[in-house]
DRENTORLO-871247 format. One record per residue (C-alpha): residue in three letters; x, y, z. Coordinates in Angstrom, 3 decimals. Example, Ala and Ser with C-alpha at 12.3 -4.5 7.8 and 13.67 -1.06 7.14 Angstrom:
<sites>
+-----+----------+----------+----------+
!  aa !       c1 !       c2 !       c3 !
+-----+----------+----------+----------+
! ALA !   12.300 !   -4.500 !    7.800 !
! SER !   13.670 !   -1.060 !    7.140 !
+-----+----------+----------+----------+
</sites>
This chain:
<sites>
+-----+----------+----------+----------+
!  aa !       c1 !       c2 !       c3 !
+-----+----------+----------+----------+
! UNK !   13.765 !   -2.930 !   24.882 !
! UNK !   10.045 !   -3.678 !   25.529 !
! UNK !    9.725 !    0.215 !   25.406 !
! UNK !   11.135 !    0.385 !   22.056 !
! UNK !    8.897 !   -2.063 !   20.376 !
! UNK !    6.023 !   -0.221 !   22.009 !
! UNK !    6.885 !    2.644 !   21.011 !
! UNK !    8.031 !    1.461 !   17.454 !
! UNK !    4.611 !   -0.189 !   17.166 !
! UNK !    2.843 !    2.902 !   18.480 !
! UNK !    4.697 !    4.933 !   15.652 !
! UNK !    3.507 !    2.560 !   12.812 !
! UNK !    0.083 !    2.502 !   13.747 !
! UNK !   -0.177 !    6.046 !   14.341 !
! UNK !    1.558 !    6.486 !   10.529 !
! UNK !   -0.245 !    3.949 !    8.938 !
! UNK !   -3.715 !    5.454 !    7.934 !
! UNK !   -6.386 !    4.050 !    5.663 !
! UNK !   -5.811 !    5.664 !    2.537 !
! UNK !   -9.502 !    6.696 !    2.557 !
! UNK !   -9.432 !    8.205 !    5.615 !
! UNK !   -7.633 !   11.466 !    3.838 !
! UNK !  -10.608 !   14.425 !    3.099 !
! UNK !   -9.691 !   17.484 !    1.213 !
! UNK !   -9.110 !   20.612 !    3.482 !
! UNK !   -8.275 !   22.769 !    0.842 !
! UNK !   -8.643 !   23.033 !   -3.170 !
! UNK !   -7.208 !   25.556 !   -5.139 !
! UNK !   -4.272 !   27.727 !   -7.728 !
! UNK !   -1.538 !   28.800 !   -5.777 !
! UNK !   -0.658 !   30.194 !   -9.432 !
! UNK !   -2.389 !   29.539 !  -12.905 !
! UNK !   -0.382 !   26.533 !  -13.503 !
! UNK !   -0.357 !   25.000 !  -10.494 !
! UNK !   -3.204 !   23.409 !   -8.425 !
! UNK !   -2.617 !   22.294 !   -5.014 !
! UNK !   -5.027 !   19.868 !   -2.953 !
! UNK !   -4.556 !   19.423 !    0.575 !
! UNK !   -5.775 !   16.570 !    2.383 !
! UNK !   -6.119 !   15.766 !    6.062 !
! UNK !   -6.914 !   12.645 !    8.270 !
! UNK !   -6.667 !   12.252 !   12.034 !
! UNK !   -2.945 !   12.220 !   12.234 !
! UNK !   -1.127 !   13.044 !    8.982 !
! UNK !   -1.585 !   15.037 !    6.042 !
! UNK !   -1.018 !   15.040 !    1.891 !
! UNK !   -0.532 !   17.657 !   -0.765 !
! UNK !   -1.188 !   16.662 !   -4.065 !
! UNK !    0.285 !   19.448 !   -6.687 !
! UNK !   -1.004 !   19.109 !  -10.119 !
! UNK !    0.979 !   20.939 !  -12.360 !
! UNK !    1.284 !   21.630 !  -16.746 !
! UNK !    2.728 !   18.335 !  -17.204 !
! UNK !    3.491 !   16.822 !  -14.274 !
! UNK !    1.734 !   15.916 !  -10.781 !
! UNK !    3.465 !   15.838 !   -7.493 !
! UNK !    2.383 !   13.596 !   -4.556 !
! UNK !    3.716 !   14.135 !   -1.181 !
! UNK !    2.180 !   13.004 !    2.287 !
! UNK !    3.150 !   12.507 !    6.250 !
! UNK !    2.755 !    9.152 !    6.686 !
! UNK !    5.015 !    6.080 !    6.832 !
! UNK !    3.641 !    5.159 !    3.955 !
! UNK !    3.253 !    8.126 !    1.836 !
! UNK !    6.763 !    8.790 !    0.049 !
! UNK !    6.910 !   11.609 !   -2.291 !
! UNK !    6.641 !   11.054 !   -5.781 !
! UNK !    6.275 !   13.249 !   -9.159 !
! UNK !    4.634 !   11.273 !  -11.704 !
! UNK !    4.561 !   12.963 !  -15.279 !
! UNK !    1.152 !   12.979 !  -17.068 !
! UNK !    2.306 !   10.767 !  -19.758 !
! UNK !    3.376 !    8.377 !  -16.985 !
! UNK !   -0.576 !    8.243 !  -15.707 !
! UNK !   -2.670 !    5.513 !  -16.689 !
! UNK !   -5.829 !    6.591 !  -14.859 !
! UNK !   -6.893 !    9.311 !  -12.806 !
! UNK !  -10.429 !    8.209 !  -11.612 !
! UNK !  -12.822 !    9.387 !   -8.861 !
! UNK !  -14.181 !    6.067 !   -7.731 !
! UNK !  -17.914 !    6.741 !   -5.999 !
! UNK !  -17.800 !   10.100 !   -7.535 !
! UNK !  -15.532 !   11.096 !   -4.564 !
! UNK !  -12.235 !    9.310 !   -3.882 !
! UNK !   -9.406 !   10.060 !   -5.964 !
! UNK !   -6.834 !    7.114 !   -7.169 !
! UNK !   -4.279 !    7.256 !   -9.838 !
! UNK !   -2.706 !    4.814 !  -10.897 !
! UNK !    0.149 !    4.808 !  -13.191 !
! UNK !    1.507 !    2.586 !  -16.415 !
! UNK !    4.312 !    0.625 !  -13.813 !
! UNK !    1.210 !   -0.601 !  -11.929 !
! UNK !    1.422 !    1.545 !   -8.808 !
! UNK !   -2.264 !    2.760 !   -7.781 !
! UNK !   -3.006 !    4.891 !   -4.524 !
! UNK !   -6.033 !    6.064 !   -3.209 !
! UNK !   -4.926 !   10.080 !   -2.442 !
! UNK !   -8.330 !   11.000 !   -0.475 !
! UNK !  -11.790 !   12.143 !   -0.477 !
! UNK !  -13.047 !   15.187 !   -2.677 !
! UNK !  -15.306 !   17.824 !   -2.988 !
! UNK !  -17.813 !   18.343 !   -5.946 !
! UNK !  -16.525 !   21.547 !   -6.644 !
! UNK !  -12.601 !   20.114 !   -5.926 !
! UNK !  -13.359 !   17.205 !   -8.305 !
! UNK !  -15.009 !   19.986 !  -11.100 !
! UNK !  -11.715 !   22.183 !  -10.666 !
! UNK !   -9.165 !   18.877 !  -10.719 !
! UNK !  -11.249 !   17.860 !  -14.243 !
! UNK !  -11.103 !   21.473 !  -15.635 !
! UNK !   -7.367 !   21.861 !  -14.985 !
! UNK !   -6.785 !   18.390 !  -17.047 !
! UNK !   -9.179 !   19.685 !  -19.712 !
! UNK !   -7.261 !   23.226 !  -20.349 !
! UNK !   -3.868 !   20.921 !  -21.107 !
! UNK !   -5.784 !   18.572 !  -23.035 !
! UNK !   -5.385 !   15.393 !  -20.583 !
! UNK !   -7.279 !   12.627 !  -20.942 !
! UNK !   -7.289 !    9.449 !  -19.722 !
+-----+----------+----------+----------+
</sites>
């Protein structure tokens, strides 16, 4: 039994990373309505997708469930410091997603722009 809670606790910690702990690997279209941002930390991983109308959040830890949040359902989609993105939506729910790139955060802006997305 003491194994298991060692091990339990192990698992948690090892799941639980700071939310701004997550830097963007990778930035780009995997077509030309969809943008995909990949993010990495020491031990787990997120993909953001950010489609026409609709964003999709998935990630690796405990923590991270996947969610698909539709633009109309966004309240904010800010850069705080000029470099870590958080959205938070109209229920209330906020997440920090990770740490961008200048040219990342130019692309992420530009893809809002072209659909007319503004919050």
């Amino acid at each position: 039994m003491k194994y298991f809670i060692v091990s339990l606790c192990s698992l948690f910690a090892s799941g639980c990373s700071a939310e701004s702990d997550f830097i963007q690997k990778d930035c780009g279209y995997l077509s030309e309505d969809y943008l995909i941002v990949n993010f990495d930390s020491n031990s787990a991983s997120r993909t953001l997708s950010i489609g026409k109308s609709a964003l999709t959040f998935k990630g690796t830890t405990l923590k991270d469930m996947k969610w698909l949040a539709e633009f109309t359902d966004i309240e904010s989609f800010t850069f705080e410091n000029d470099v870590l993105l958080k959205i938070t939506l109209n229920s209330g729910f906020s997440k920090n997603i990770g740490r961008v790139t200048a040219s990342c955060k130019k692309l992420i802006n530009s893809h809002f722009k072209e659909r007319d997305v503004v919050w």
